[in-house]
VEXDREN-2710 file (C-alpha; in Angstrom, 1 decimal):
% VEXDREN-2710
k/r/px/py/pz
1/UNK/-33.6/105.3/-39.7
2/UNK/-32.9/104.9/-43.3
3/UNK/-34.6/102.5/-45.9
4/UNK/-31.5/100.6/-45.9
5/UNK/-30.9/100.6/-42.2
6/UNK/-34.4/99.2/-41.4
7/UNK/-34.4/95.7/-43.1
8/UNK/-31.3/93.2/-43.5
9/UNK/-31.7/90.1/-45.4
10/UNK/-30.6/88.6/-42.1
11/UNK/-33.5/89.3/-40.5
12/UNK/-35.6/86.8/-42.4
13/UNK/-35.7/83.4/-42.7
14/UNK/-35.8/81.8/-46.9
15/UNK/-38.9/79.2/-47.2
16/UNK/-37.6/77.5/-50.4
17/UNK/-36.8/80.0/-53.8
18/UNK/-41.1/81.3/-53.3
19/UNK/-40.5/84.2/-50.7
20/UNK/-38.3/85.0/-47.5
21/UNK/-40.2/85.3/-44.2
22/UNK/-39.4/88.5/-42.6
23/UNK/-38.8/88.6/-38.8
24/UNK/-39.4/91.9/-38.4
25/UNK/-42.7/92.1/-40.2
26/UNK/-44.5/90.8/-37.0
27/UNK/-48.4/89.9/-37.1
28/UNK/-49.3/93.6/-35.8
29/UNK/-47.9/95.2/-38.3
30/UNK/-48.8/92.6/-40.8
31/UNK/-52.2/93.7/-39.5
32/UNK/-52.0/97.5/-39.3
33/UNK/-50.7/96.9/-43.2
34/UNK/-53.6/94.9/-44.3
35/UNK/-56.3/97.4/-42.1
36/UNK/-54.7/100.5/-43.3
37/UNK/-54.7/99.0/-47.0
38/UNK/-58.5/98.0/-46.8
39/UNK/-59.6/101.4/-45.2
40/UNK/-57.8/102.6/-48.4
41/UNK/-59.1/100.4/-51.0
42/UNK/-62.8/100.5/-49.8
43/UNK/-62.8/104.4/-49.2
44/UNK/-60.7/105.3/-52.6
45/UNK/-57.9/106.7/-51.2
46/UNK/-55.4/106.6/-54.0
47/UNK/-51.5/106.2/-53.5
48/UNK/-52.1/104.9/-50.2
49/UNK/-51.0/100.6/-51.3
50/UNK/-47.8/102.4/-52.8
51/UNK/-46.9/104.5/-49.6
52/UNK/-47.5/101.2/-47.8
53/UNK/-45.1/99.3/-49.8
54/UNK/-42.5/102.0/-49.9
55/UNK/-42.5/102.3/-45.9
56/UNK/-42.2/98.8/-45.1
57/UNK/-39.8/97.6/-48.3
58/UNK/-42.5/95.5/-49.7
59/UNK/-44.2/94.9/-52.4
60/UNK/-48.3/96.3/-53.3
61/UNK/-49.0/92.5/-54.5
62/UNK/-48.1/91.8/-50.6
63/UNK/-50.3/94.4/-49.4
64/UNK/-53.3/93.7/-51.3
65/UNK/-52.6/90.0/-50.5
66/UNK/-52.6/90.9/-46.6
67/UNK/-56.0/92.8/-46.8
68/UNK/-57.7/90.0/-49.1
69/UNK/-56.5/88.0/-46.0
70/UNK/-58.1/90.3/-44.1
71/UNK/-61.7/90.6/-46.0
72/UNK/-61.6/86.4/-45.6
73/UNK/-61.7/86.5/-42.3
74/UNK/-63.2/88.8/-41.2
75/UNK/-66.6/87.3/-41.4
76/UNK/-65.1/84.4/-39.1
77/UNK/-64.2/87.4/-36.4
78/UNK/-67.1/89.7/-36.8
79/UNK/-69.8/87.3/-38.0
80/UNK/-70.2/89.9/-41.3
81/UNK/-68.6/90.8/-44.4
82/UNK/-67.7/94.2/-45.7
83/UNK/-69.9/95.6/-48.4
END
Protein backbone atom coordinates (compact mmCIF):
# COMPACT_ATOMS: atom_id res chain seq x y z
CA UNK A 1 0.00 0.00 0.00
CA UNK A 2 1.26 3.34 -0.75
CA UNK A 3 1.72 6.38 1.72
CA UNK A 4 -1.11 7.99 -0.03
CA UNK A 5 -3.33 4.91 -0.09
CA UNK A 6 -3.04 4.30 3.66
CA UNK A 7 -4.66 7.39 5.27
CA UNK A 8 -7.77 9.54 3.87
CA UNK A 9 -8.69 12.63 5.54
CA UNK A 10 -12.02 10.74 5.74
CA UNK A 11 -10.96 8.46 8.02
CA UNK A 12 -10.76 10.94 10.91
CA UNK A 13 -12.97 12.85 12.66
CA UNK A 14 -11.89 17.14 13.16
CA UNK A 15 -12.10 18.10 17.02
CA UNK A 16 -12.31 21.92 16.53
CA UNK A 17 -9.18 23.72 14.26
CA UNK A 18 -6.45 21.87 17.29
CA UNK A 19 -6.00 18.36 15.53
CA UNK A 20 -8.13 15.66 13.65
CA UNK A 21 -8.68 12.26 15.41
CA UNK A 22 -7.62 9.56 13.21
CA UNK A 23 -9.78 6.38 13.06
CA UNK A 24 -7.36 4.31 11.96
CA UNK A 25 -4.68 5.15 14.52
CA UNK A 26 -6.42 2.72 17.00
CA UNK A 27 -5.12 2.47 20.82
CA UNK A 28 -2.79 -0.63 19.85
CA UNK A 29 -1.02 1.03 17.51
CA UNK A 30 -1.10 4.18 19.41
CA UNK A 31 0.63 1.98 21.91
CA UNK A 32 3.09 -0.08 19.83
CA UNK A 33 4.07 3.81 18.63
CA UNK A 34 4.62 5.14 21.93
CA UNK A 35 6.49 1.55 23.22
CA UNK A 36 8.64 1.33 20.21
CA UNK A 37 9.42 5.24 20.63
CA UNK A 38 10.43 4.85 24.38
CA UNK A 39 12.62 1.62 23.71
CA UNK A 40 14.27 4.11 21.27
CA UNK A 41 14.59 7.15 23.28
CA UNK A 42 15.80 5.35 26.47
CA UNK A 43 18.34 2.93 24.56
CA UNK A 44 19.70 5.81 21.99
CA UNK A 45 18.66 4.49 18.95
CA UNK A 46 18.79 7.39 16.60
CA UNK A 47 16.38 7.88 13.48
CA UNK A 48 14.04 5.60 15.03
CA UNK A 49 11.05 8.81 16.16
CA UNK A 50 11.53 9.85 12.41
CA UNK A 51 10.93 6.26 10.90
CA UNK A 52 7.97 6.26 13.18
CA UNK A 53 6.49 9.33 11.96
CA UNK A 54 7.15 8.56 8.36
CA UNK A 55 5.41 5.05 8.58
CA UNK A 56 2.37 6.10 10.18
CA UNK A 57 1.97 9.91 8.42
CA UNK A 58 2.44 11.56 11.69
CA UNK A 59 4.26 13.83 13.13
CA UNK A 60 7.65 13.13 15.81
CA UNK A 61 5.95 15.89 18.21
CA UNK A 62 3.05 13.08 18.22
CA UNK A 63 5.32 10.35 18.91
CA UNK A 64 7.24 11.75 21.63
CA UNK A 65 3.86 13.05 22.97
CA UNK A 66 2.49 9.31 22.95
CA UNK A 67 5.58 7.87 24.79
CA UNK A 68 5.57 10.82 27.49
CA UNK A 69 2.03 9.45 27.83
CA UNK A 70 3.45 6.37 28.21
CA UNK A 71 6.33 7.17 30.91
CA UNK A 72 3.05 8.89 33.03
CA UNK A 73 1.49 6.08 33.35
CA UNK A 74 3.27 3.67 33.59
CA UNK A 75 3.95 3.98 37.26
CA UNK A 76 0.04 3.61 37.68
CA UNK A 77 0.32 0.04 35.64
CA UNK A 78 3.56 -1.32 36.92
CA UNK A 79 3.75 0.43 40.32
CA UNK A 80 7.53 1.91 39.07
CA UNK A 81 8.94 4.45 36.89
CA UNK A 82 11.68 4.01 34.27
CA UNK A 83 15.03 5.22 35.14
Amino acid sequence: MSPSTKYRISDSVKFGNKFIRRLDLTPSKRLHIAITALYAMKTGQWGVISNIAGQFIISRTFVYMLAATLTETESLIFGTTFQ
